[in-house]
VOVEX-265862 format. One record per atom (N, C-alpha, C): residue in one letter; atom name; x, y, z. Coordinates in steps of 0.2 Angstrom, whole numbers, plus 2048, in hexadecimal, padded with zeros to 3 digits. Example, Ala and Ser with C-alpha at 12.3 -4.5 7.8 and 13.67 -1.06 7.14 Angstrom:
# VOVEX-265862
{'A', 'N', {842, 7E4, 827}}
{'A', 'CA', {83E, 7EA, 827}}
{'A', 'C', {842, 7F0, 827}}
{'S', 'N', {840, 7F5, 823}}
{'S', 'CA', {844, 7FB, 824}}
{'S', 'C', {840, 800, 827}}
END
This chain:
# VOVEX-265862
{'X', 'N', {7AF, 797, 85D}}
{'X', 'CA', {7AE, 79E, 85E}}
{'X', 'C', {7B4, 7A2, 85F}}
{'X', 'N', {7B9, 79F, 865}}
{'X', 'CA', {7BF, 7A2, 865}}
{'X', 'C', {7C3, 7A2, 85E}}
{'X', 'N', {7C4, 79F, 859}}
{'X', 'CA', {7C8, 79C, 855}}
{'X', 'C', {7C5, 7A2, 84F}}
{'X', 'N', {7BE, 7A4, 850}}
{'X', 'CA', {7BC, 7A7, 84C}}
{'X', 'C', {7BD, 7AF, 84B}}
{'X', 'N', {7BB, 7B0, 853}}
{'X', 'CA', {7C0, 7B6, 857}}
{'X', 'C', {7C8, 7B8, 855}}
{'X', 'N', {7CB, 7B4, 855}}
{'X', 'CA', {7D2, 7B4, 853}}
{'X', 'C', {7D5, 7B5, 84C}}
{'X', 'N', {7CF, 7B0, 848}}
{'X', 'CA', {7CF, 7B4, 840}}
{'X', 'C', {7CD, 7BA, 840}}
{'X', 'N', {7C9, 7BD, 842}}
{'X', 'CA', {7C7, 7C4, 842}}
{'X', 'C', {7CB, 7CA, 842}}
{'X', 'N', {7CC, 7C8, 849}}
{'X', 'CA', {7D2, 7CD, 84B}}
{'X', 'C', {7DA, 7CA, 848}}
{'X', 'N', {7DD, 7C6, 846}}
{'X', 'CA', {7E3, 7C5, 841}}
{'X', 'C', {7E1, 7C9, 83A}}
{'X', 'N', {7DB, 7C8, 836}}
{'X', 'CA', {7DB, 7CB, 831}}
{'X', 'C', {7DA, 7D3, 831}}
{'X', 'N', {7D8, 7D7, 836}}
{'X', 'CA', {7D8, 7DC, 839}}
{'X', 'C', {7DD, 7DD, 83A}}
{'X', 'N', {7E3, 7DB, 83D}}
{'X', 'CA', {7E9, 7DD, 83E}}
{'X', 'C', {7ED, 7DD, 839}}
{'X', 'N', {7EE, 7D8, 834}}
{'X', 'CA', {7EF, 7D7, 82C}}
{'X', 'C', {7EC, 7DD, 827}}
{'X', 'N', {7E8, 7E1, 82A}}
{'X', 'CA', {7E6, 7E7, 825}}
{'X', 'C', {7E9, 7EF, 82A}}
{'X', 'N', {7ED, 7EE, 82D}}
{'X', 'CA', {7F1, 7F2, 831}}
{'X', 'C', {7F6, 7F5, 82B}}
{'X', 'N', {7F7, 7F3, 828}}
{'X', 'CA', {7FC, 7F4, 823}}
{'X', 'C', {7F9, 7F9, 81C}}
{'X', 'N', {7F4, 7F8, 81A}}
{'X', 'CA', {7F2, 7FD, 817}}
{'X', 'C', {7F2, 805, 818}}
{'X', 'N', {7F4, 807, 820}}
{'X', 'CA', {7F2, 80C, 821}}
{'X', 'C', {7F9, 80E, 81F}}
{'X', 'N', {7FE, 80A, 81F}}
{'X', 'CA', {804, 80B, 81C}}
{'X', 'C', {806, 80D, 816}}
{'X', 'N', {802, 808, 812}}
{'X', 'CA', {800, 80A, 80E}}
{'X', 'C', {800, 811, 807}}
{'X', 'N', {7F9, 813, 80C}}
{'X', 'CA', {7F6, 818, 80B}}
{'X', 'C', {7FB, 820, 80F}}
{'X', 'N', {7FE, 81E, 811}}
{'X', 'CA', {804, 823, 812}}
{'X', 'C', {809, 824, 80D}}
{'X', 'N', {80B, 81E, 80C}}
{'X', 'CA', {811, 81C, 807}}
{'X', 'C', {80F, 821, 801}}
{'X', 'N', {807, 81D, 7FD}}
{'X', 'CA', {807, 81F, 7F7}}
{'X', 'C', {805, 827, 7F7}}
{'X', 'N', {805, 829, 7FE}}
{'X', 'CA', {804, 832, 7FF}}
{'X', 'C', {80B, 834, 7FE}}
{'X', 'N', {811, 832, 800}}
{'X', 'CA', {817, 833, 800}}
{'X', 'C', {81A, 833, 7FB}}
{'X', 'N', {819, 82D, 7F6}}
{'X', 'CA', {81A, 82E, 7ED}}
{'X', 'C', {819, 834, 7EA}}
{'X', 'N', {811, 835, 7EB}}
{'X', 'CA', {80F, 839, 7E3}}
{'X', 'C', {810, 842, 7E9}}
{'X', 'N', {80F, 843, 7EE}}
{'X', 'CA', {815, 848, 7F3}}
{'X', 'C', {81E, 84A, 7F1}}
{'X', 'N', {81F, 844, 7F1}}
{'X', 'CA', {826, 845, 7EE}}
{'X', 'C', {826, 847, 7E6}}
{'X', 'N', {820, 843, 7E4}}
{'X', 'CA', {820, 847, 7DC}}
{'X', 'C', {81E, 84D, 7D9}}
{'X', 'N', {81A, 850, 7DC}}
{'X', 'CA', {819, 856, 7DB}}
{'X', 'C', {81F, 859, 7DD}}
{'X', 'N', {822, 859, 7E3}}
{'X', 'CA', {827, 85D, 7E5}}
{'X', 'C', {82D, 85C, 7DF}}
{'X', 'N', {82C, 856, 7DE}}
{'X', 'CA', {833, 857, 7D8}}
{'X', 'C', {832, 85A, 7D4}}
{'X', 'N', {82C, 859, 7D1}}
{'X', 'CA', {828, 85D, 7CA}}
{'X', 'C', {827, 864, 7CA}}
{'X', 'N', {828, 866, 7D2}}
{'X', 'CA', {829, 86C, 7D2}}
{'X', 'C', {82F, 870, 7D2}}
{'X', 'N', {833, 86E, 7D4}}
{'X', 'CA', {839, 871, 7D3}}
{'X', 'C', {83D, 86F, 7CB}}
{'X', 'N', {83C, 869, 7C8}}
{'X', 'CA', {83F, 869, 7C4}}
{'X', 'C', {839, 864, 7BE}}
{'X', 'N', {835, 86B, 7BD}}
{'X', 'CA', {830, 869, 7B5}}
{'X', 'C', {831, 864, 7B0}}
{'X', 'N', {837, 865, 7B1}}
{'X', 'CA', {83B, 861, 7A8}}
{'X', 'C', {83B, 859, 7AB}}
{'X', 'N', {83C, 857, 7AE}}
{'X', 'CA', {83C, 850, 7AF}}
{'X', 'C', {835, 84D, 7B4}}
{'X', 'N', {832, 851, 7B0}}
{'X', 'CA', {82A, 84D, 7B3}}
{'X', 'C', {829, 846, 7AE}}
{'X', 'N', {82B, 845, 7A8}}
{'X', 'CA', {829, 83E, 7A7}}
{'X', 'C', {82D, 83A, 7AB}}
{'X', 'N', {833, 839, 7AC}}
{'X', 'CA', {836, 836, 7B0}}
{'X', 'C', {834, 835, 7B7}}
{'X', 'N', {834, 83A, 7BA}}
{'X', 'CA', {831, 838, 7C0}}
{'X', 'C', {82B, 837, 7C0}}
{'X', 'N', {826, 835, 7BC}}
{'X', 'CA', {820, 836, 7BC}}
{'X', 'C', {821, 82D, 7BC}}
{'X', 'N', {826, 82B, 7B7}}
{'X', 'CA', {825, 823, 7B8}}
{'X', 'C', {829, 820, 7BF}}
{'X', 'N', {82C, 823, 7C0}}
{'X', 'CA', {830, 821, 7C8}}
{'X', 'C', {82A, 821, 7CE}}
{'X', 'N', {826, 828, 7CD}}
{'X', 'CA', {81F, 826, 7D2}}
{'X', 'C', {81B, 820, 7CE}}
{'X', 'N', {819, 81F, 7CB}}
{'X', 'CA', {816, 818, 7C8}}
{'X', 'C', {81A, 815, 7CC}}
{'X', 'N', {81E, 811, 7CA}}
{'X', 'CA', {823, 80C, 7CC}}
{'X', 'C', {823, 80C, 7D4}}
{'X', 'N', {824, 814, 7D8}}
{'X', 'CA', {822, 813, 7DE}}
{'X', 'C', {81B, 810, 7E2}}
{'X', 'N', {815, 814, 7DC}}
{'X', 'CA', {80F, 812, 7DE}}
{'X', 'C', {80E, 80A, 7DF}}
{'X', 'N', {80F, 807, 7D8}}
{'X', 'CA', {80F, 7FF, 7D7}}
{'X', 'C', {812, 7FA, 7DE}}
{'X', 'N', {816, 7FC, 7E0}}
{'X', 'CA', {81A, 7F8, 7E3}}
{'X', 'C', {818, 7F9, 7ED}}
{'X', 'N', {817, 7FF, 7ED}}
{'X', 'CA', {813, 802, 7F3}}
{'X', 'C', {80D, 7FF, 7F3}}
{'X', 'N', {808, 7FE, 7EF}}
{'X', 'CA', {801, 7FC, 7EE}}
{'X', 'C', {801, 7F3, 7ED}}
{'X', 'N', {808, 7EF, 7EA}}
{'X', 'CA', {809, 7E8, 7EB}}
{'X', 'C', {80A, 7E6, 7F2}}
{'X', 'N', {80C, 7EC, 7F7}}
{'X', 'CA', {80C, 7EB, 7FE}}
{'X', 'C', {801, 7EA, 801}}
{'X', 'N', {7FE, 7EF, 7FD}}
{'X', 'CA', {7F7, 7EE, 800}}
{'X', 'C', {7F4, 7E7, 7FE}}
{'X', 'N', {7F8, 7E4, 7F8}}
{'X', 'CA', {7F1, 7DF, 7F7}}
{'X', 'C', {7F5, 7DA, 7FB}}
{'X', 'N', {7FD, 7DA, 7FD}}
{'X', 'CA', {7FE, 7D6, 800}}
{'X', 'C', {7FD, 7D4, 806}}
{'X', 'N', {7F9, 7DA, 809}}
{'X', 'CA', {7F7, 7DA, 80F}}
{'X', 'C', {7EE, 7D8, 80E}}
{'X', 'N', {7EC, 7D9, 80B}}
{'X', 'CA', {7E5, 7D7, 80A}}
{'X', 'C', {7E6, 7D0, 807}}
{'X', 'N', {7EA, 7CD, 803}}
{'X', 'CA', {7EA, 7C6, 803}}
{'X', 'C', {7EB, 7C1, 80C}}
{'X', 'N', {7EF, 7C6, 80E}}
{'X', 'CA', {7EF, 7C3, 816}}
{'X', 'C', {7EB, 7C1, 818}}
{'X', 'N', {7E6, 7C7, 81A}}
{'X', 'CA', {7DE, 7C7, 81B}}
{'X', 'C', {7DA, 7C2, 818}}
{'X', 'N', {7D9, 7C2, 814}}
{'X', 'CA', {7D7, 7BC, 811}}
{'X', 'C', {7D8, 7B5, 810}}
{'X', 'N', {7DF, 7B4, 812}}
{'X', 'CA', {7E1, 7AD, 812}}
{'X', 'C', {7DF, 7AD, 81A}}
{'X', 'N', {7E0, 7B1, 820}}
{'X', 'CA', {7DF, 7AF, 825}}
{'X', 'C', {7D7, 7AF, 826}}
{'X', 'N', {7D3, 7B3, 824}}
{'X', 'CA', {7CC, 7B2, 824}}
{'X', 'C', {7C9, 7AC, 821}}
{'X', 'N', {7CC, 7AA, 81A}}
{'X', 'CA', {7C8, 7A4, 818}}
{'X', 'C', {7CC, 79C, 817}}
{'X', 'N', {7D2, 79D, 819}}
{'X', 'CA', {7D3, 797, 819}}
{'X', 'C', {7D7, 792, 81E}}
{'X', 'N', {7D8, 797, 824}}
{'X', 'CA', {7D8, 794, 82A}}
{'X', 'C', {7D1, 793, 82E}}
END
């Protein structure tokens, strides 16, 4: 019962990290508008630099939801 309680709450703490997340990938595409607003002409370029930012900000989520789930089902 204890040990099940302690998975719960560790996988719960392990999804603490999304909220980071979700700020992160607000602060990408925030900074891409502001570029795109000030300088139009290099929208494809920074449009693929926020991609690139998105991808790598978002390999932060799964790899906190793989946590969650390694520590939910295989301990």
């Amino acid at each position: 019962m204890v040990l099940m309680a302690a998975k719960l709450i560790g996988a719960g703490l392990s999804t603490i990290a999304l909220a980071g997340v979700g700020a992160g990938i607000g602060t990408v595409f925030a900074a891409l508008i502001t570029s795109v607003a000030r300088n139009p002409h290099l929208m494809k370029q920074l449009f693929g630099y926020a991609i690139l930012g998105f991808a790598l900000t978002e390999a932060i989520a799964l790899f906190a939801l793989m946590m969650a789930f390694l520590i939910l089902f295989t301990f």
